[in-house]
C-alpha positions as CSV (number, residue, x, y, z in Angstrom):
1,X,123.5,-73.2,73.6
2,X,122.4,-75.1,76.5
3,X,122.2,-78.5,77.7
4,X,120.7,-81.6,75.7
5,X,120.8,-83.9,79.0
6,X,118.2,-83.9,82.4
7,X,120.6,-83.9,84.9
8,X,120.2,-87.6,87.2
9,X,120.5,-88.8,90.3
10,X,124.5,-88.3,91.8
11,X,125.6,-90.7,94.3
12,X,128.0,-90.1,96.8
13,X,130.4,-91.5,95.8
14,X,130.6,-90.1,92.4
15,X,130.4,-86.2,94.3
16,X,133.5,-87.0,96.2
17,X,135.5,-88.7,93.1
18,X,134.1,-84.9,91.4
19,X,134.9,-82.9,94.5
20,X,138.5,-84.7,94.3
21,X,139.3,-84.5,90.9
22,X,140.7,-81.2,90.3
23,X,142.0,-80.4,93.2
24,X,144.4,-83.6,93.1
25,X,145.3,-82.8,89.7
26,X,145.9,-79.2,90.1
27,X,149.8,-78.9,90.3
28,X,149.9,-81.0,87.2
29,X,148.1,-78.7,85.7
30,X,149.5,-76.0,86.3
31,X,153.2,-77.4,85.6
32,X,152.4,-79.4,82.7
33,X,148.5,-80.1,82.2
34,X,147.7,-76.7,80.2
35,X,150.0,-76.7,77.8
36,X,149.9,-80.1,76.7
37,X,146.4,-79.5,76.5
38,X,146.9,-76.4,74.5
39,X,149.2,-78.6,72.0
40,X,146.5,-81.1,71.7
41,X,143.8,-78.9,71.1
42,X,145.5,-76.3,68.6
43,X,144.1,-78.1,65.3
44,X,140.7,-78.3,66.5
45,X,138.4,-76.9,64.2
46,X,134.7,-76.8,62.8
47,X,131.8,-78.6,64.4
48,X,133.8,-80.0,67.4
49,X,133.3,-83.2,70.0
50,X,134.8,-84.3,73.1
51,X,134.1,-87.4,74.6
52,X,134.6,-88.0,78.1
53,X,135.4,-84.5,79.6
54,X,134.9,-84.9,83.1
55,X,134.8,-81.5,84.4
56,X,135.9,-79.7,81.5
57,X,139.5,-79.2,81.8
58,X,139.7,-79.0,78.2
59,X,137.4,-76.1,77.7
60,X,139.3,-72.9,78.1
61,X,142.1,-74.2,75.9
62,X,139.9,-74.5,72.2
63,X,140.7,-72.4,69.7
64,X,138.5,-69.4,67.8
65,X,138.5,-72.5,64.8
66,X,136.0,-73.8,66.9
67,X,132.0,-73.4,65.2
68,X,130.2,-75.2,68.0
69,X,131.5,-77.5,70.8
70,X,129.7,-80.4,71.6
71,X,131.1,-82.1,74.9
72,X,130.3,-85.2,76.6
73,X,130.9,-86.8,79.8
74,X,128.8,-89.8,81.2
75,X,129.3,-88.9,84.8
76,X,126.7,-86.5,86.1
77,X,128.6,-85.3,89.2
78,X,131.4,-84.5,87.0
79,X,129.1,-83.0,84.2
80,X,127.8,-80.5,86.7
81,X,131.6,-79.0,87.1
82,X,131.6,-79.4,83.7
83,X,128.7,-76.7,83.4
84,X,130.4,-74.3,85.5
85,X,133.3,-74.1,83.5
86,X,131.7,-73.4,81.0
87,X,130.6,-69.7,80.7
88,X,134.9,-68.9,80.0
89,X,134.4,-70.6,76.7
90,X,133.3,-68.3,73.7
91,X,131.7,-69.9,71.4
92,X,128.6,-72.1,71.1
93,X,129.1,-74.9,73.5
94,X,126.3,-78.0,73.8
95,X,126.5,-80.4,76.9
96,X,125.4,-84.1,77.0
97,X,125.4,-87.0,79.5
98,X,126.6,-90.0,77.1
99,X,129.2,-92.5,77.2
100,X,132.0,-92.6,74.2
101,X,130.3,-95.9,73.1
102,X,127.1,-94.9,72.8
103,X,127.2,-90.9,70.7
104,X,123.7,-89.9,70.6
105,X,124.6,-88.1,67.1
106,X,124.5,-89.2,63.4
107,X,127.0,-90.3,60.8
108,X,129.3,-88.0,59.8
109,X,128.6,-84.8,62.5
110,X,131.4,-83.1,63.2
111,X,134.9,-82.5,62.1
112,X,137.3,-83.2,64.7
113,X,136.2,-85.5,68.2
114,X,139.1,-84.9,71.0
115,X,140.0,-86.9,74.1
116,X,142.1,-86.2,76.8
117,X,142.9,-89.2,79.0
118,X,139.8,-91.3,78.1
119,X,140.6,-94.3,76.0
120,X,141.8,-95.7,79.0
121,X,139.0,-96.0,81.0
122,X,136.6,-96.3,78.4
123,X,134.4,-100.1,79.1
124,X,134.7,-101.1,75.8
125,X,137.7,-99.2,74.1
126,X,136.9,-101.0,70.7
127,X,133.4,-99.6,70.9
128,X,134.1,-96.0,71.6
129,X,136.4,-95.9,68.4
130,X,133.9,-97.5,66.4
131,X,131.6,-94.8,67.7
132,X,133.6,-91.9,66.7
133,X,134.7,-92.9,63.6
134,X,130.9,-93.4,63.0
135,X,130.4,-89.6,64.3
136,X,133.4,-88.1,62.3
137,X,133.1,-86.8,58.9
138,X,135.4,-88.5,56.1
139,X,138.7,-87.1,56.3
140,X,138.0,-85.8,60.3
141,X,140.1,-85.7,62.8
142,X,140.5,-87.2,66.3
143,X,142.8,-85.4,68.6
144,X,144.1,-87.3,71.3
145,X,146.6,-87.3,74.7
146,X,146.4,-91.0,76.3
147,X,148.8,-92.4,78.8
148,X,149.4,-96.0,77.3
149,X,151.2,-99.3,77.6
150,X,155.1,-98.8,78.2
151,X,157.9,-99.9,75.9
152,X,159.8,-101.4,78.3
153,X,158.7,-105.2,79.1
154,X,159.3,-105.0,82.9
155,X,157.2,-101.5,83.4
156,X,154.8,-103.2,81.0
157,X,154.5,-106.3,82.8
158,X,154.0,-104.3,86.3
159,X,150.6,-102.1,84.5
160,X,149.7,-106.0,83.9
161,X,150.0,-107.2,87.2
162,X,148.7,-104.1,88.8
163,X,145.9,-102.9,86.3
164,X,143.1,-104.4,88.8
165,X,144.0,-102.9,92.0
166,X,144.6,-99.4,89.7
167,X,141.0,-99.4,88.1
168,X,139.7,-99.4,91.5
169,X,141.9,-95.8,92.4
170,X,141.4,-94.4,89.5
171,X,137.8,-94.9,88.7
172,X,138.4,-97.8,85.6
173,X,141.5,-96.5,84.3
174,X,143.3,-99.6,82.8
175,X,147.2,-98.1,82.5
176,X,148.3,-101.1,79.8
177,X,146.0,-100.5,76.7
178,X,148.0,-100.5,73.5
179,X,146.0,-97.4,72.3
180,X,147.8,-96.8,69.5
181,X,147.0,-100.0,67.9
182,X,143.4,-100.2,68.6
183,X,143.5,-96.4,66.7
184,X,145.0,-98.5,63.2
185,X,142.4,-101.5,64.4
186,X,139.8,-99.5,63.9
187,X,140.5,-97.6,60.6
188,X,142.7,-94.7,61.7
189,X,145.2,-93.4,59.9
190,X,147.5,-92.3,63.4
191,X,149.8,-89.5,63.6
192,X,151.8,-89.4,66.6
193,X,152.9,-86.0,67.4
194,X,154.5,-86.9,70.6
195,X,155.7,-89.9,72.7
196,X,157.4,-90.2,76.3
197,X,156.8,-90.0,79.9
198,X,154.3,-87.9,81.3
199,X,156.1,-85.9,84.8
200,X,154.8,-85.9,88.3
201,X,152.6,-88.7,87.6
202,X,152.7,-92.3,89.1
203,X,155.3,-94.4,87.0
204,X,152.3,-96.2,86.1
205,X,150.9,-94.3,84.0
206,X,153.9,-92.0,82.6
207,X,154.1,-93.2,79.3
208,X,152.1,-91.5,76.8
209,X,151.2,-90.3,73.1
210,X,149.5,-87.6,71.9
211,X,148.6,-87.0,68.1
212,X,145.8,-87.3,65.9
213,X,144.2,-90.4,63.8
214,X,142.6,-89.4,60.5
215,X,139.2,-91.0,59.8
216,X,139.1,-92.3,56.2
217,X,138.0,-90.5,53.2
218,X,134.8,-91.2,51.9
């Protein structure tokens, strides 16, 4: 399967932030980054999304569950990496430029939506959800890894004072999002497999959960 996007115009600005991207997260990667995606991705299965892929990261590490993966990524620049990657990944695999809160799919498409680091940086965090609860089947799954608000007050208070000035490194990231809560907000039922501090990251953004939030039943 191909793509179901016409690749746009890339600015600059977004090549370098591209260019940059895996190459400052490669000994993350290679220490920690695979395996956690590995763990997150294991009970993929079925007609498949992820949202927000950047430049596909994730791909190598879905399992043979996997009918068809769909992935999206609103950034062209990164998209195009994304494409590369692409051809170690086995099965059916679709493309599209889209943001998380706007899915150009209908109700009830696919069985499990993952993200990796995205509800974060999301615009409109409450959106997104709504989006892929409206995307998931009854009964899917959402398989997530987000680095989120800590549990202490004082490291909490610091992603508050410094969430500004960190958007603007980190291309939107906002590190103090109570993720797990907008999950149950929106009609999840959340599992959270694991919970701590993420290593050889910026204390910043340490704290993390990964799991998976159950959309309802019909």
């Amino acid at each position: 399967m191909g793509d179901a996007s016409t690749p746009g115009r890339v600015s600059v600005g977004s090549r370098i932030r591209a260019a940059l991207h895996d190459p400052l997260g490669a000994r993350f990667e290679r220490h920690h980054g695979e395996r956690m995606r590995r763990r997150q991705l294991a009970p993929a299965h079925g007609r498949v999304l992820e949202i927000g892929a950047g430049t596909g990261a994730n791909l190598p590490h879905y399992p043979a569950a996997v009918a068809v993966l769909t992935v999206t990524e609103p950034d062209e620049a990164m998209l195009r990496r994304a494409r590369r990657r692409r051809s170690g990944v086995g099965g059916p695999t679709l493309l599209v430029r889209a943001p998380a809160q706007a899915l150009p799919f209908a109700v009830a498409s696919f069985d499990t939506v993952a993200c990796t680091a995205v509800l974060c940086t999301v615009p409109d965090q409450d959106a997104a959800l709504a989006e892929v609860r409206r995307v998931l089947r009854p009964g899917g799954q959402l398989l997530f890894v987000e680095h989120v608000r800590a549990d202490d007050p004082v490291r909490a208070r610091w992603q508050d004072r410094l969430e500004r000035p960190w958007g603007v490194i980190a291309g939107g990231c906002h590190p103090n999002r109570d993720t797990a809560a907008a999950l149950a907000r929106a009609g999840f039922e959340v599992e959270i497999a694991e919970r701590g501090d993420l290593p050889m990251l910026p204390r910043l953004v340490r704290p993390f959960i990964m799991g998976r939030a159950l959309s309802p039943p019909a």
